[in-house]
C-alpha positions in Angstrom: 129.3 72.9 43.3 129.8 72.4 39.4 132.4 71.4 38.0 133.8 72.7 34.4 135.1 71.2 31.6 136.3 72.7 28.2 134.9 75.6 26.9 133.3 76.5 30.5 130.2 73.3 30.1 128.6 72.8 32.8 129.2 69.0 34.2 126.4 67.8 36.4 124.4 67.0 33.4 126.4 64.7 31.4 124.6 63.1 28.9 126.0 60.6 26.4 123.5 60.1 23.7 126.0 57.7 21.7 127.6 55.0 23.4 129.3 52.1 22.9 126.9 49.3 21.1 124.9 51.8 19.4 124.3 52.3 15.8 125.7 55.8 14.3 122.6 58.4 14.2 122.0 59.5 10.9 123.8 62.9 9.8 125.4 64.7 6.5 128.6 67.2 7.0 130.1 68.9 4.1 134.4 68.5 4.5 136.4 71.4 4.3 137.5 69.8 0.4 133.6 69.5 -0.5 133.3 65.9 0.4 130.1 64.7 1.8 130.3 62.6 4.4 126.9 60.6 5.7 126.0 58.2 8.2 125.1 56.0 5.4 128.8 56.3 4.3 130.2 54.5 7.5 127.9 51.6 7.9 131.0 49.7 5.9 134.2 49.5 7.4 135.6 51.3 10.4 135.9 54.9 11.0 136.3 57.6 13.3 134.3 60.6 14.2 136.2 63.6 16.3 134.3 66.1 17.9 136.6 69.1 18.8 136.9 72.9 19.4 140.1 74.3 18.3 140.7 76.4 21.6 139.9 73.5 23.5 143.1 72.9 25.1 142.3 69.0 25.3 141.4 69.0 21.7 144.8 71.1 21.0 146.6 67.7 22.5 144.5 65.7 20.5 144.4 67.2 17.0 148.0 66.5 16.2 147.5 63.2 17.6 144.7 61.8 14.8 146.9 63.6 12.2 149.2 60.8 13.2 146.9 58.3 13.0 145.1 59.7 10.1 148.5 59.4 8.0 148.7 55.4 9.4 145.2 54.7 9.0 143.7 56.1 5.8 146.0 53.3 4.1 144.4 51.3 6.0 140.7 52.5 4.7 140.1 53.9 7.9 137.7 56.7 7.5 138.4 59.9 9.3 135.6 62.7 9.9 136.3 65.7 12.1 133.9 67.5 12.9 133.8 70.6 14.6 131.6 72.1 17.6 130.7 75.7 18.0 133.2 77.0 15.7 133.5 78.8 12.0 135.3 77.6 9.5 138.1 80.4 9.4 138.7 79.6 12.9 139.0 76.1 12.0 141.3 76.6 9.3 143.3 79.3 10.7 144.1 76.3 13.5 144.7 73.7 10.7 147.5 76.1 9.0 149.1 76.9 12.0 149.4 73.5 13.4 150.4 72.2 9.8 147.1 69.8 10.0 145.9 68.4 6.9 143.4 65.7 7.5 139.3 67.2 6.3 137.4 68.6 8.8 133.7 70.0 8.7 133.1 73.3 10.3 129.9 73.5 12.2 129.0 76.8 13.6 126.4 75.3 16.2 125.7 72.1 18.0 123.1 69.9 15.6 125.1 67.3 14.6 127.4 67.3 17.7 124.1 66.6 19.3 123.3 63.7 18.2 126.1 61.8 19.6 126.5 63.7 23.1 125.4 66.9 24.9 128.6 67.7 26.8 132.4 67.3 26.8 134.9 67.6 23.5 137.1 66.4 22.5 134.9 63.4 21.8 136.1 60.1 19.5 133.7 57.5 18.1 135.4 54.4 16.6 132.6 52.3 14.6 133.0 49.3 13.1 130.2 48.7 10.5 128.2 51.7 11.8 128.4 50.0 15.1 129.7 52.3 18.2 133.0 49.6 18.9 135.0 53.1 21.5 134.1 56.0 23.3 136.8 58.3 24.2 136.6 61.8 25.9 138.4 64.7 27.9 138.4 62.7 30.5 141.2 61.6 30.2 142.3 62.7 26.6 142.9 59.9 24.7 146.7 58.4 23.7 148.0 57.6 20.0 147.9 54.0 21.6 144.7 54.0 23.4 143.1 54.8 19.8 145.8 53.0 17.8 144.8 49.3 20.1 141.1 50.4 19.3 141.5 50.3 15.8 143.8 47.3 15.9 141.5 45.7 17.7 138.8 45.8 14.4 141.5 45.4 11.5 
């Protein structure tokens, strides 16, 4: 018997290829304002990487919760990629202008960069610390304002 998370993913192969203690893989995403972001990038200071889908309904709970913490935590030089899975870049925005969302995000219409963090499960959060993996958070459960809010905290 399988069970199913979002998006209709097969569980019984989880696979987490980024976990806590590991260094960031090396990627490049293009923002939704023409920013490139690299790995490179976030080897200095802390950030945070969000994988999401925006008919997720888990990443619909989500969402709204980094804008929050985007608005606290850029001041803070926390660096904020979103990254999406699976999904085009109107679909993306449409989301983003409906929900009033106005943090960058990078549209990825297939799985290569998502990949090189995880195989399964979104929404996904990586908190680093230097380029260094410091939080893993998933669907399961969904992660809090405060659960990400003490992680950060935590490396302030």
């Amino acid at each position: 018997m399988a069970a199913t998370a979002c998006i209709n993913e097969d569980m019984p192969k989880r696979k987490d290829v980024v976990r806590v203690g590991h260094t960031l893989p090396d990627f490049s995403v293009v923002m939704n304002n023409g920013e490139v972001v690299t790995a490179d990038m976030l080897r200095d200071g802390v950030s945070v990487i969000v994988f999401f889908h925006t008919s997720c309904p888990e990443c619909q709970e989500l969402l709204p919760q980094m804008q929050a913490l985007y608005d606290e935590y850029t001041e803070r030089d926390v660096t904020f990629v979103l990254i999406s899975r699976e999904e085009t870049a109107e679909s993306v925005s449409a989301f983003w202008a409906q929900h009033n969302l106005t943090m960058p995000y990078s549209p990825q219409e297939d799985r290569t960069i998502y990949e090189l963090f995880a195989n399964t499960l979104i929404p996904r959060v990586y908190i680093s610390d230097d380029g260094v993996v410091q939080a893993v958070f998933d669907d399961n459960p969904v992660p809090s304002y405060n659960d990400i809010e003490i992680a950060l905290n935590g490396l302030l």
